[in-house]
C-alpha positions as CSV (number, residue, x, y, z in Angstrom):
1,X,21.9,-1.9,-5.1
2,X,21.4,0.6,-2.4
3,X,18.9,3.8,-2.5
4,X,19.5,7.7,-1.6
5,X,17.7,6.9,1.7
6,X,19.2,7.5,5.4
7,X,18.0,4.1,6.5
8,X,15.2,2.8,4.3
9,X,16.7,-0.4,1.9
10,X,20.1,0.4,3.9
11,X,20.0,-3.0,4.9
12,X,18.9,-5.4,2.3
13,X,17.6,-8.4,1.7
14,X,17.5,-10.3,-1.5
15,X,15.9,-13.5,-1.6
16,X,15.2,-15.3,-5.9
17,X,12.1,-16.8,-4.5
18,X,9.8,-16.9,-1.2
19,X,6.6,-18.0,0.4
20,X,6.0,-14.4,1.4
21,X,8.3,-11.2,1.9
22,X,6.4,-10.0,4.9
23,X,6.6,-13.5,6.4
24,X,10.5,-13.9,5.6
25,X,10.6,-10.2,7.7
26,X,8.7,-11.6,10.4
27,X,11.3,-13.6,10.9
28,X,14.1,-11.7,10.8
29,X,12.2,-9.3,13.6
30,X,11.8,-12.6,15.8
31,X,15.6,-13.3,15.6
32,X,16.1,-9.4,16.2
33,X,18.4,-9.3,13.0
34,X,16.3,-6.4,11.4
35,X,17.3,-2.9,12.0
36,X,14.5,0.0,11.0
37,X,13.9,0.2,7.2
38,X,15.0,-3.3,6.5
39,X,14.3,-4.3,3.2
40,X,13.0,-8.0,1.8
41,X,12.8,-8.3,-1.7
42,X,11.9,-11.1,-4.1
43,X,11.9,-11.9,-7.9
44,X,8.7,-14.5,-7.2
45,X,6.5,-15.2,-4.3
46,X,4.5,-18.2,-4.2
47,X,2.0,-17.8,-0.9
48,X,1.8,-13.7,-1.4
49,X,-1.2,-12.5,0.4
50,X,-3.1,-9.6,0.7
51,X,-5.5,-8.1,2.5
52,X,-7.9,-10.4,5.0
53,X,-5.8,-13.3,3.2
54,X,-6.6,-12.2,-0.2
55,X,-4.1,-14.0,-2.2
56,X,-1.7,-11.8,-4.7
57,X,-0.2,-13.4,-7.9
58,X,2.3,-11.4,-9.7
59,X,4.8,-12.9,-12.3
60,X,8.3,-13.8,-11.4
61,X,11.2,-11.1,-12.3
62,X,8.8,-8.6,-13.5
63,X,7.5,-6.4,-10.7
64,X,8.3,-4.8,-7.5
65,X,7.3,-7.6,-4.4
66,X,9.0,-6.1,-1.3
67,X,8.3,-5.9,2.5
68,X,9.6,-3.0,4.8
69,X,10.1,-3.4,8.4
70,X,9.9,0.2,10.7
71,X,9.2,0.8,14.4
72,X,6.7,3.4,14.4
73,X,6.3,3.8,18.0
74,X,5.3,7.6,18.1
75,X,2.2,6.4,16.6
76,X,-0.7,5.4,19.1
77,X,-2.8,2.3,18.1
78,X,-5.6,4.1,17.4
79,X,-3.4,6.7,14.7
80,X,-2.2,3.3,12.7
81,X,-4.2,4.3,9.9
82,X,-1.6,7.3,9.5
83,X,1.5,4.6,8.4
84,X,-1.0,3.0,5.5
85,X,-1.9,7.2,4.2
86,X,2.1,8.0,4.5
87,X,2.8,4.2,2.4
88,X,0.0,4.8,0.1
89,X,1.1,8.2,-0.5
90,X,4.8,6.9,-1.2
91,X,3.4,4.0,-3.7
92,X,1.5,7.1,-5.3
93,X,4.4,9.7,-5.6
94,X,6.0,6.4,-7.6
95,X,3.3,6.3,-10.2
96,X,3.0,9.8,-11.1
97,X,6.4,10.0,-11.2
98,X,6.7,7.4,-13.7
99,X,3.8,8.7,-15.7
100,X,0.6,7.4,-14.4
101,X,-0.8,10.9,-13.2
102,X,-4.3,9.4,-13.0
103,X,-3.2,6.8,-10.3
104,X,-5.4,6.5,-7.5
105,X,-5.7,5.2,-3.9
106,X,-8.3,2.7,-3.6
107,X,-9.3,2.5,0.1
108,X,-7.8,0.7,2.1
109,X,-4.9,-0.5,0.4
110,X,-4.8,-0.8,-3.7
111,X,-3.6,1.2,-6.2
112,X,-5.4,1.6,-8.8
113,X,-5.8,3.4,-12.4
114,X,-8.8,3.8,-14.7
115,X,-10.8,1.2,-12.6
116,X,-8.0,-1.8,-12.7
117,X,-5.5,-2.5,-9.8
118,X,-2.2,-1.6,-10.4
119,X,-0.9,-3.1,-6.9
120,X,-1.1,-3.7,-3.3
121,X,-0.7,-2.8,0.1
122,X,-0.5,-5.3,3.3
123,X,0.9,-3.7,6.8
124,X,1.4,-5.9,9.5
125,X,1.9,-4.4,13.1
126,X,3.0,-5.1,16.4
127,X,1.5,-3.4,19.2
128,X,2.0,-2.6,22.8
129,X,-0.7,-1.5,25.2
130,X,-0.3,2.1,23.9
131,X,1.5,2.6,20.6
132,X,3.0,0.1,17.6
133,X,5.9,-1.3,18.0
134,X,6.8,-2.7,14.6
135,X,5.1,-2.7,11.1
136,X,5.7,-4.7,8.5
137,X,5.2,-2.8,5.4
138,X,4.4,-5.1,2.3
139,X,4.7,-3.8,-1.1
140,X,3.6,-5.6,-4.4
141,X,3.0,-3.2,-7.8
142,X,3.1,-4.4,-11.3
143,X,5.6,-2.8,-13.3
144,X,6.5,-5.2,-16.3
145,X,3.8,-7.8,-16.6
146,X,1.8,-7.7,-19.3
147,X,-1.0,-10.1,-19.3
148,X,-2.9,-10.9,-16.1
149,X,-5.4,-13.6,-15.5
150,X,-7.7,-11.1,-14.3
151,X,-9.3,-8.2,-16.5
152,X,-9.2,-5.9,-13.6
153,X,-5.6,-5.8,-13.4
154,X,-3.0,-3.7,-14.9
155,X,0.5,-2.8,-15.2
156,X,2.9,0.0,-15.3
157,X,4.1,-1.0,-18.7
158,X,0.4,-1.8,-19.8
159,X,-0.4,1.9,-19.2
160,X,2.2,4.0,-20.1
161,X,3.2,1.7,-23.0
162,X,7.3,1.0,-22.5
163,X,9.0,-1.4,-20.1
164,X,10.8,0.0,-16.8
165,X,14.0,-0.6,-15.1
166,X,12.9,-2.8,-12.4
167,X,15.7,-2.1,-9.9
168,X,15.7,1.7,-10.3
169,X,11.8,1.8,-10.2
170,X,12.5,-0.2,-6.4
171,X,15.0,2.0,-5.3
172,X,13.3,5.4,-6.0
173,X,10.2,3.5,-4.6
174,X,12.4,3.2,-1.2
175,X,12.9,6.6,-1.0
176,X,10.0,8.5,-1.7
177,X,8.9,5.8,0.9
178,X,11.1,7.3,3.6
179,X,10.2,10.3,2.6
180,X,6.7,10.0,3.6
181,X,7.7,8.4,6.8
182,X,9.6,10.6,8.1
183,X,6.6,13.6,7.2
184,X,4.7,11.2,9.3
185,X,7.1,11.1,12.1
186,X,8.0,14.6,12.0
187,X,3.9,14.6,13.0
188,X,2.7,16.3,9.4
189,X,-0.7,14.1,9.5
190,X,-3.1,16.5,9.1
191,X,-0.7,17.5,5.5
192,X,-0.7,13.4,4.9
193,X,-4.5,13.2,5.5
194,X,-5.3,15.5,2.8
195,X,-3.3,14.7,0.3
196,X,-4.7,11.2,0.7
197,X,-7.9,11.8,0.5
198,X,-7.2,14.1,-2.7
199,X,-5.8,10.9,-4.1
200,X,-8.4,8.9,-3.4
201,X,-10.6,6.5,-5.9
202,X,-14.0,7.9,-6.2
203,X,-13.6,10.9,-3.7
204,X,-16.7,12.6,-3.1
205,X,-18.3,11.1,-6.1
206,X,-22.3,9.4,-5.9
207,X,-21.2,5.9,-7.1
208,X,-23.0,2.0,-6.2
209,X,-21.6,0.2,-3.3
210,X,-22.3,-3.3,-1.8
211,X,-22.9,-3.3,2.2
212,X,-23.8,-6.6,2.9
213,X,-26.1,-8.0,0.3
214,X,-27.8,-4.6,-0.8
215,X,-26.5,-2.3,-3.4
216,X,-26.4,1.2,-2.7
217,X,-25.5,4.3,-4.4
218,X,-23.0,6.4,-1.8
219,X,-20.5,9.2,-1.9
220,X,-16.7,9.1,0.2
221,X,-16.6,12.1,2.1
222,X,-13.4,10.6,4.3
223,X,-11.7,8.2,6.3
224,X,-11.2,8.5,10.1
225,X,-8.3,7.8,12.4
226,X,-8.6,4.1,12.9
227,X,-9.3,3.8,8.7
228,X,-13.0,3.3,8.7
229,X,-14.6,4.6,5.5
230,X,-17.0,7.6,5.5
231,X,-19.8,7.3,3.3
232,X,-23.2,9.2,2.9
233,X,-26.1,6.8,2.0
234,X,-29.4,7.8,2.1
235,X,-28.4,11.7,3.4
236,X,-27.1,9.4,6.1
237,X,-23.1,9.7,6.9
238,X,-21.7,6.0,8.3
239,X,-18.5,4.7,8.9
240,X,-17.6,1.2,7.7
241,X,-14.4,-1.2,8.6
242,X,-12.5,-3.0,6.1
243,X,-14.9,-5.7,4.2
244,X,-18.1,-4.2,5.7
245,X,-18.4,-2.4,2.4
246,X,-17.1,-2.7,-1.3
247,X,-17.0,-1.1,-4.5
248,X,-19.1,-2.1,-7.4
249,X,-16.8,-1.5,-10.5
C-alpha cells in the first residue's frame, strides 16, 4: 500500500485498532520517528475526537480514519487557517471525484452533503513564536457505513448507492492531499481561498443561525485569515470564532 505521492503516506503506519490516530502521531513526533507526510491509519478508533473534544464514532473496517503529520513552517501563526482550506479542499477533490459533486465544506471542519455530515476534520499544531512548526492533520470520512446512530450522518456508499474500495479511496485521498499542500506551500492562497469559499455550505445564502442563545437569520460572505466566520446579521458584517456561532439545520 503506498500512494503516487512524493512524500505524503511514504511512510506509513498501520495500526488494527487505536485510541486516536492523531494521538498515536503525537507520539511518534515526540520520539522524532516521523518524517513529513507520515501517515497513521486505523481500521477502528475507540477515543476519536473531533473538534473542541467533540467525540467521532465511525464503524470499524469501513471508512477512512487517518492522521497526517507535516511541518508547515512557511506558514505564520496567524495564516494557519490556510492548512485546514488546502486539507478541506483535498477531502473535497476526493468526493467529487468519487461522485458526490454536491459535497460541501461546512465551516470550520466537516464535510458535508445535502445537509448530513459526511466526515471530519481535526488539525493539531505546534507553534513557535512566529510560524507552525508541526500539524497534525486528522482525517475521518465515511465511505462504507451504512447506518449511523445519528440522522444527520451520511456515507459515501449511502449517497452514491455502491460500496468503495477502501484502500484505493485512502491512497488517492493522500494524494490529492499533497497536492493541495504543496499549492499551499508553493504560496497559491489567494487560488486556495477561493476555491474554498466556492465550496462552501451555505455561501452567501440568508439562512438562521444560533449566536449564543438567539436565533438569527445571517448570510456567509467569508472567512478571514485566522478562520473566523464572516456573517452579515442585521446589515451588520461580524466575525465569529469557532463555537461562537452555529448552524441551524
Amino acid at each position: 500500500m503506498s500512494p503516487n505521492t512524493l512524500f505524503m503516506g511514504q511512510q506509513l503506519l498501520f495500526i488494527a485498532a487505536c485510541a486516536s490516530t492523531n494521538s498515536e502521531a503525537q507520539q511518534l513526533l515526540i520520539k522524532n520517528e516521523a518524517t513529513e507526510g507520515c501517515t497513521v491509519i486505523t481500521h477502528r478508533q475507540t477515543q476519536g475526537r473531533g473538534q473542541r473534544g467533540n467525540s467521532w464514532e465511525a464503524e470499524p473496517g469501513q471508512n477512512i480514519t487517518l492522521s497526517v503529520i507535516l511541518s508547515p513552517s512557511f506558514l505564520a501563526v496567524r495564516q494557519q487557517f490556510y492548512l485546514n482550506m488546502a486539507v478541506s479542499l483535498a477531502v473535497l477533490d476526493l468526493l467529487r471525484e468519487q461522485g458526490l459533486e454536491q459535497a460541501q465544506v461546512k465551516w470550520p471542519n466537516d464535510l458535508f452533503f445535502e445537509d448530513k455530515k459526511l466526515g471530519g476534520i481535526l488539525i493539531e499544531n505546534t507553534i513557535n513564536s512566529h510560524s507552525l512548526q508541526h500539524s497534525i492533520v486528522g482525517i475521518g470520512l465515511n465511505v462504507n457505513q451504512l447506518r449511523f446512530a445519528t440522522p444527520t450522518a451520511t456515507s459515501m456508499a449511502n449517497v452514491c448507492g455502491h460500496t468503495f474500495d477502501l484502500q484505493k479511496v485512502t491512497l488517492r485521498l493522500l494524494e490529492l492531499l499533497e497536492k493541495r499542500y504543496l499549492q499551499l506551500r508553493n504560496g497559491h492562497t489567494a487560488r486556495l481561498k477561493y476555491e474554498y469559499l466556492q465550496g462552501l455550505y451555505r455561501y452567501q445564502e440568508v439562512h438562521p443561525f444560533k449566536v449564543g442563545q438567539q436565533q438569527v437569520q445571517g448570510q456567509i460572505l467569508g472567512v478571514d485569515e485566522a478562520g473566523r466566520l464572516a456573517v452579515e446579521i442585521a446589515n451588520e458584517l461580524r466575525y465569529f470564532d469557532f463555537k461562537e456561532i452555529a448552524h441551524v439545520i
